[in-house]
N, C-alpha and C positions, 0 to 999 in steps of 0.2 A: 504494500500500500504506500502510496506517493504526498507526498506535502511538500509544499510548495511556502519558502516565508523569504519574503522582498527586504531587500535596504530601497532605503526610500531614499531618493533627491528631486527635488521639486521647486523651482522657482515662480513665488508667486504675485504680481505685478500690481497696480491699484488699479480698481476696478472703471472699465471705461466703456464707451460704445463708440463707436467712429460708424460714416457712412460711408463704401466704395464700392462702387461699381455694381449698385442694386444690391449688394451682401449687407448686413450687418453685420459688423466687425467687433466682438468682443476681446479684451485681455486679462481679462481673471474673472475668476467668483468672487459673489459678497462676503462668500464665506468659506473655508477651510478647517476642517478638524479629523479627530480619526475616531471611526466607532472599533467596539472592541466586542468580539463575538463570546453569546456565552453558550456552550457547549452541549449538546442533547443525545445521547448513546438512544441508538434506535437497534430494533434487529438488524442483522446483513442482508436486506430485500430490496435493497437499490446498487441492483448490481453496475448500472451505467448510467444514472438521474439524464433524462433528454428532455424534461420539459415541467415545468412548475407550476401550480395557480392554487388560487383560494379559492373558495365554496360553500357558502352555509357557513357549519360551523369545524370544515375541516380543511386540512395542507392535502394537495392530491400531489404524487409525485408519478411522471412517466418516463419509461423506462423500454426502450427497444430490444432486449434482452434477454425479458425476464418472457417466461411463458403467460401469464396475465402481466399487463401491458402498466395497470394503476396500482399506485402503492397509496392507501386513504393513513392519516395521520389527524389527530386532535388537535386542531390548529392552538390551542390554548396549554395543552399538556405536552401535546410534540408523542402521545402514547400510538404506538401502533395499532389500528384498528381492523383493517383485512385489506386483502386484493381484489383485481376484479377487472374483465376484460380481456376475455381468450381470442387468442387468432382460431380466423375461420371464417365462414360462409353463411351462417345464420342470421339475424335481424340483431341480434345485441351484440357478437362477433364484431373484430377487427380485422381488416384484412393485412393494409401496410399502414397502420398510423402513424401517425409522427408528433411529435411533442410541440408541434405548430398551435399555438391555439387562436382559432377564427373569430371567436367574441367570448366574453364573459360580461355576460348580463339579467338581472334579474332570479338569480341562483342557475341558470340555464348555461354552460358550458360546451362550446360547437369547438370539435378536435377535426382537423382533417387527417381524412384516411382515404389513401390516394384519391382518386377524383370524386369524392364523396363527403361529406359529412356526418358526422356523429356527434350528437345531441345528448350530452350526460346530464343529468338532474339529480336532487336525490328527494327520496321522498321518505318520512317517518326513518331518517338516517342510511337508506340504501341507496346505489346507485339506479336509476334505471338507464336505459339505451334507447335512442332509437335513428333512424335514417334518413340523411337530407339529402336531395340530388339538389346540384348546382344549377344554375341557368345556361351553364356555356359550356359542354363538353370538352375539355381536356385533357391532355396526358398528363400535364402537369400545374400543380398550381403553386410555382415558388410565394411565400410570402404573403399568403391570402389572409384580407381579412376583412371583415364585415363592417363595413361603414354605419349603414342602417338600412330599412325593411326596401331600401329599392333599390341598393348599388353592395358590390362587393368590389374590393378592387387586389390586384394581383401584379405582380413585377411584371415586366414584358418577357417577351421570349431574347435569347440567348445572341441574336442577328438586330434586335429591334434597335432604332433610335430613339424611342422613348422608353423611360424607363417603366410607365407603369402601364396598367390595364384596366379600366374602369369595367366589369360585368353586369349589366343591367339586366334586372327580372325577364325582359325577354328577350333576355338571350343576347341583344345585341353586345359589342363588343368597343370599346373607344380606348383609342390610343392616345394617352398622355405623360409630360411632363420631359423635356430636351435635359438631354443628359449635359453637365458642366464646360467640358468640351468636345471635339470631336474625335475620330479615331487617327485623328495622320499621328498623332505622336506614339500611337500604343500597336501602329501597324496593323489593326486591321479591329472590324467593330466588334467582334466577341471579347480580346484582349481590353480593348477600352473599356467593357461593361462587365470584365469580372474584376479589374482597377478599382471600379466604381460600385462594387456589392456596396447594399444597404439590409437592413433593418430596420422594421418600421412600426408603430402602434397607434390605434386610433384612440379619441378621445374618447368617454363611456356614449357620449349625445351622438358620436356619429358624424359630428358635423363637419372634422376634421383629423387629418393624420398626421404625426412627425416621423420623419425618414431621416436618419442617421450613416451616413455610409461612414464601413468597417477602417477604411485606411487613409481614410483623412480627416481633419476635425471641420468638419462640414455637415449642418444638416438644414433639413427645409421641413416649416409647415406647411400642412396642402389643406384644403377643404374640399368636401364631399366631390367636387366638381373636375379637383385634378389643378385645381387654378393655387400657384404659389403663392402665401401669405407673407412667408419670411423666410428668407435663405441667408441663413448665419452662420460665420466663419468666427474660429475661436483663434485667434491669435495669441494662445498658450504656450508654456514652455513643454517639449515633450510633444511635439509634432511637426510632419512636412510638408512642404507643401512648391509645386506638386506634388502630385501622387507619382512613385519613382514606378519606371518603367518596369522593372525586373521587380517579379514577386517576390524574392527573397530578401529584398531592400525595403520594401513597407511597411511601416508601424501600425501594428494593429492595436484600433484605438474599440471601438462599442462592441459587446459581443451579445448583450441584450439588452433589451428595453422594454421599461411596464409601465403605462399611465393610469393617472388619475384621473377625477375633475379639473385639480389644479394645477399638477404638474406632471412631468417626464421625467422618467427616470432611466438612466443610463448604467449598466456595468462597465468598465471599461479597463483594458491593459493599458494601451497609451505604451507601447514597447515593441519593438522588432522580434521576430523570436528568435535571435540571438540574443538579446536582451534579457528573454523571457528564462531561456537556456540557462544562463550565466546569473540570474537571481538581483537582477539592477534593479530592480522597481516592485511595486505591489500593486494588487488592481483597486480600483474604486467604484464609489456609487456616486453620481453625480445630476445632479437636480437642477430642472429648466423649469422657465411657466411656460404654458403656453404661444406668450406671443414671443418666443426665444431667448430670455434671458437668463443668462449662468448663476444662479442661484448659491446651490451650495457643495463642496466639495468634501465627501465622505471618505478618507481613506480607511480600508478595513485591514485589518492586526492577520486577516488570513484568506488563501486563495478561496473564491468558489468559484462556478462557472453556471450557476444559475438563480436566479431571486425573483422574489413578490412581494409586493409594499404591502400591508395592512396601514395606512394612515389612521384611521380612527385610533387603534391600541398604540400609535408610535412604535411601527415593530418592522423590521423587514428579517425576512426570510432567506435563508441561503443554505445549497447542499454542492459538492464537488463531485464532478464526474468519477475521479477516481476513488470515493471515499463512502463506501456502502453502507458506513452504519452508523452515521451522523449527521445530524440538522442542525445548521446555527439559528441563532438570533441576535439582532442586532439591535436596538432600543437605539428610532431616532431624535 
């Protein structure tokens, strides 16, 4: 079993906003501190943690793995509660899920499972299942996520010039948002748009999305419509910019993100994986509002590589891929 613990160096600037070239340009947070995790020994039933969220009154943890797919946890105690979610071909079966999750709303949680939908609930404490077909058959749907009751919207395909895909209830299909630059510097437009991965999470109202791409400190609000609100550059210590041509040259900065009402929340390395290799740095949690501004900077005392806010308890949640039998907590 692997751990991972960072020295930290971090230069941090007074906090400013500048205007250039339609970006908004920030250089620090209002804030910087470090939370410090407190430690929860669970069974060994998270053999590889792929995907995190809150529900009711419980932590679900998913798992690509394990033969049942959800691991249910007492969001309040952290006590193991059961599994659930077999592969297979029946109406409450999974076929290829993925730790993607499409909305969480109203205790209702939509996972995609390849070009499908899956609806978990739970009722008098159990899970039930059931199946959603899409509007727009695909093979694939990187990145999907549920706007509100008449758009879903999805990355584009792999060749596209824009980056994302608006899905409309019938079916139709719309192409939006012009990726930062073009492809002459990255040689051709696949290279430029795996450059340019992002991650992205919609607000709870639907109304709008933030998109964060992986290897630069770049991100943009969108609304329901695909149309950009704010496209905000972090002019921080511990990034490049451009985005350097050779993959193995990038700093990989956001590796997930979970919103609120009020704000975005960011994981991030912010480190090359040489960097990551060699133990230079540590990752964080890092907090925006909505209309982009860098808030507060969370350095955490240890790796994870997955989290869920609970804002109401003050609490965020984290478990590490390589680390089966522990759940932290964090008191923000």
């Amino acid at each position: 079993m692997k751990q991972l613990f960072f020295a930290l160096f971090v230069v941090v600037g007074f906090y400013s906003c500048t205007m250039r070239d339609d970006n908004t340009v920030y250089t620090s947070f209002q804030g910087v501190d470090t939370l410090r995790a407190e430690v929860h020994q669970v069974p060994p039933v998270m053999l590889y943690p792929r995907g995190l969220f809150l529900v009711d009154s419980f932590l679900v943890v998913f798992n690509d793995k394990m033969d049942t797919c959800f691991q249910v946890f007492d969001r309040r105690t952290l006590e193991y509660q059961y599994s659930f979610g077999v592969h297979g071909q029946g109406p409450q079966d999974f076929n290829m899920p993925s730790g993607q999750i499409v909305d969480n709303c109203n205790g209702e949680v939509l996972v995609l499972d390849f070009n499908r939908l899956k609806a978990i609930n739970f009722q008098q404490g159990k899970p039930v299942v059931s199946t959603r077909t899409l509007p727009a058959q695909r093979s694939y749907y990187n990145g999907l996520l549920r706007l509100n009751d008449s758009v879903y919207i999805c990355e584009g395909d792999h060749e596209d010039n824009e980056e994302y895909q608006l899905i409309y209830m019938d079916g139709t299909v719309e192409k939006k948002v012009a990726y930062p630059e073009s492809s002459e510097r990255f040689g051709s437009v696949l290279a430029r748009n795996q450059a340019y991965g992002r991650i992205a999470a919609a607000h709870p109202s639907g109304e709008r999305f933030a998109s964060f791409y992986t290897f630069t400190r770049r991100f943009r609000i969108m609304d329901e419509k695909g149309k950009i609100l704010k496209d905000v550059k972090l002019d921080i210590a511990l990034s490049d910019s451009p985005i350097a041509v050779e993959p193995e040259e990038r700093r990989i900065h956001v590796l997930a993100v979970c919103a609120t009402e009020k704000h975005i929340y960011t994981l991030n390395l912010d480190m090359t994986s040489q960097e990551i290799y060699a133990r230079q740095g540590r990752p964080s949690i890092q907090v925006f509002s909505w209309e982009g501004e860098p808030l507060r900077l969370h350095y955490l005392d240890r790796f994870i590589s997955l989290f869920a806010v609970d804002e109401q308890a003050r609490l965020l949640y984290g478990v590490f891929a390589e680390n089966e039998n522990e759940i932290y907590t964090f008191p923000l």
